[in-house]
N, C-alpha and C positions, 0 to 999 in steps of 0.2 A: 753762183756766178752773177745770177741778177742783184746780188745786194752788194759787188764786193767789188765788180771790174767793171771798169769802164771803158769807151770808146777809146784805140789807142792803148789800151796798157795791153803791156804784153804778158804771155801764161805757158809757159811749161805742161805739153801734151805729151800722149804715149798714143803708139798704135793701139786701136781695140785691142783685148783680150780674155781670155774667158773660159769658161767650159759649156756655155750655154750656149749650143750653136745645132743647126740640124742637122740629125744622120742622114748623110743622098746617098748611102749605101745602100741600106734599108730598105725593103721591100715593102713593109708593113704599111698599113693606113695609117695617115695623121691625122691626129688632132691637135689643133692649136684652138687656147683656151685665153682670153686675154678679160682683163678689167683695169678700166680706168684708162690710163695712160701705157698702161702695160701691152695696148696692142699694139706698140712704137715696135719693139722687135716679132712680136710676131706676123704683122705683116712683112719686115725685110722675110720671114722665113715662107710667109705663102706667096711674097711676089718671086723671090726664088724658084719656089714649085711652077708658078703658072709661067714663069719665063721660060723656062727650060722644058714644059711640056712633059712634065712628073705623069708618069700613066700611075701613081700613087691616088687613093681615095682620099682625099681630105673635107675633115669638117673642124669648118672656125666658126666658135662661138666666143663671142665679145659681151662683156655687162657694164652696163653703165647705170646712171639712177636716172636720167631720163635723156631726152634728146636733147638738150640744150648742151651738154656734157658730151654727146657722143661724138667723139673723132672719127672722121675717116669714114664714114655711114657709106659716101655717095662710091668712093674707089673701093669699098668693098665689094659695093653691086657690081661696079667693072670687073674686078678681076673676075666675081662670080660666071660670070659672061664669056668670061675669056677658058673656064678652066671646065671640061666635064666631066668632071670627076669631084669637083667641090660643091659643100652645099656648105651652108651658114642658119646660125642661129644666133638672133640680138634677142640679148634679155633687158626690159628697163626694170628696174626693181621698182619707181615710182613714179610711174607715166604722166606728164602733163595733160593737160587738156589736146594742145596743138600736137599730140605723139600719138598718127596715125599708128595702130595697130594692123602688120601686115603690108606696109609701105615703111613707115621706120625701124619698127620693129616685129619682134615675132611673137613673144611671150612675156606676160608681167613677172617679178620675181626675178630670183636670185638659181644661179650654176645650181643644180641638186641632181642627186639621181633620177628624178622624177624627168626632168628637164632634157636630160642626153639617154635614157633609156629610149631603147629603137634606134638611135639616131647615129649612136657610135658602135663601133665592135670593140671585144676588148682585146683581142689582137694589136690593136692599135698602140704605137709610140705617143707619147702625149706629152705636148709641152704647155707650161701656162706661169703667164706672166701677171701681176697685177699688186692691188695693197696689204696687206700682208695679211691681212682677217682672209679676205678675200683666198688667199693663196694659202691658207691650212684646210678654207673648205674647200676648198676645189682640192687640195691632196687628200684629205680624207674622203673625198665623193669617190674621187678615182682607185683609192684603197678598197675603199667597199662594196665597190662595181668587181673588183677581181684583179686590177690593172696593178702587178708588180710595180714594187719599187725602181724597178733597173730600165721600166719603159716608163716611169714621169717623171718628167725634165723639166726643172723650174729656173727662175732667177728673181732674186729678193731686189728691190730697189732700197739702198741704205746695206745700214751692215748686215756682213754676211752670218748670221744666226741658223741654227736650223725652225724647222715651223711650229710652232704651237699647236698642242694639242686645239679641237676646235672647243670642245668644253672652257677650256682656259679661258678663251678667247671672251664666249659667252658669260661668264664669271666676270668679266672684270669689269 
């Protein structure tokens, strides 16, 4: 859109649609899992929870590569604020100088098992959004923690493929 339309022209929209949307059914604990840009919808899904006073446990973890890149840092602390039952985890993978550790973030590195052991249960529904390396490892983290297929919920930005093994990924 930014290379193609401009001020004035007009464009042929559809309402949203999708399969990637939160179950408010669901009892279970959330986790929403975002990187990059990808916490664009998981936050509609935790301001959702914290709007409505979800007595739901949720934990969002967002990664970015450093604070200069992170969205949303400062309204994540609000909703935190707002919700008790949520806790948060920022990963930078590669911290600036100016990227307080424990005011911007929480951990160096990258989504791992290492990173959400203790922090998640694996009863949990799990959603995670982000770039698509990003989003085989965070599916195969969540595989190998125990976390069935039928509770992680993702959404790919671009086409819709399924995900790379992570090996692949590393290979290429």
């Amino acid at each position: 859109l930014h290379d193609n339309v401009n001020e004035g022209d007009e464009i042929l929209v559809h309402v949203p649609h999708g399969d990637f949307f939160l179950n408010e059914e669901s009892t279970r604990p959330v986790v929403l899992l975002s990187g990059g840009v990808g916490i664009t919808p998981m936050l509609a899904m935790l301001e959702r929870l914290v709007d409505f006073g979800s007595p739901r446990s949720v934990l969002f973890v967002h990664a970015a590569i450093d604070g200069s890149v992170h969205a949303f840092g400062e309204h994540l602390r609000t909703l935190a604020e707002r919700h008790p039952h949520l806790s948060t985890l920022v990963l930078y993978e590669s911290p600036r100088g100016e990227d307080v550790l424990g005011e911007h973030y929480d951990q160096a590195g990258r989504v791992s098992a290492e990173a959400l052991d203790g922090r998640m249960t694996h009863d949990a529904e799990c959603y995670f959004c982000g770039p698509k390396g990003f989003m085989s490892a965070v599916d195969a983290t969540l595989a190998g923690l125990g976390v069935p297929e039928e509770r992680r919920h993702y959404e790919v930005f671009g086409p819709t493929v399924g995900l790379e093994p992570v090996e692949k990924l590393v290979a290429a």
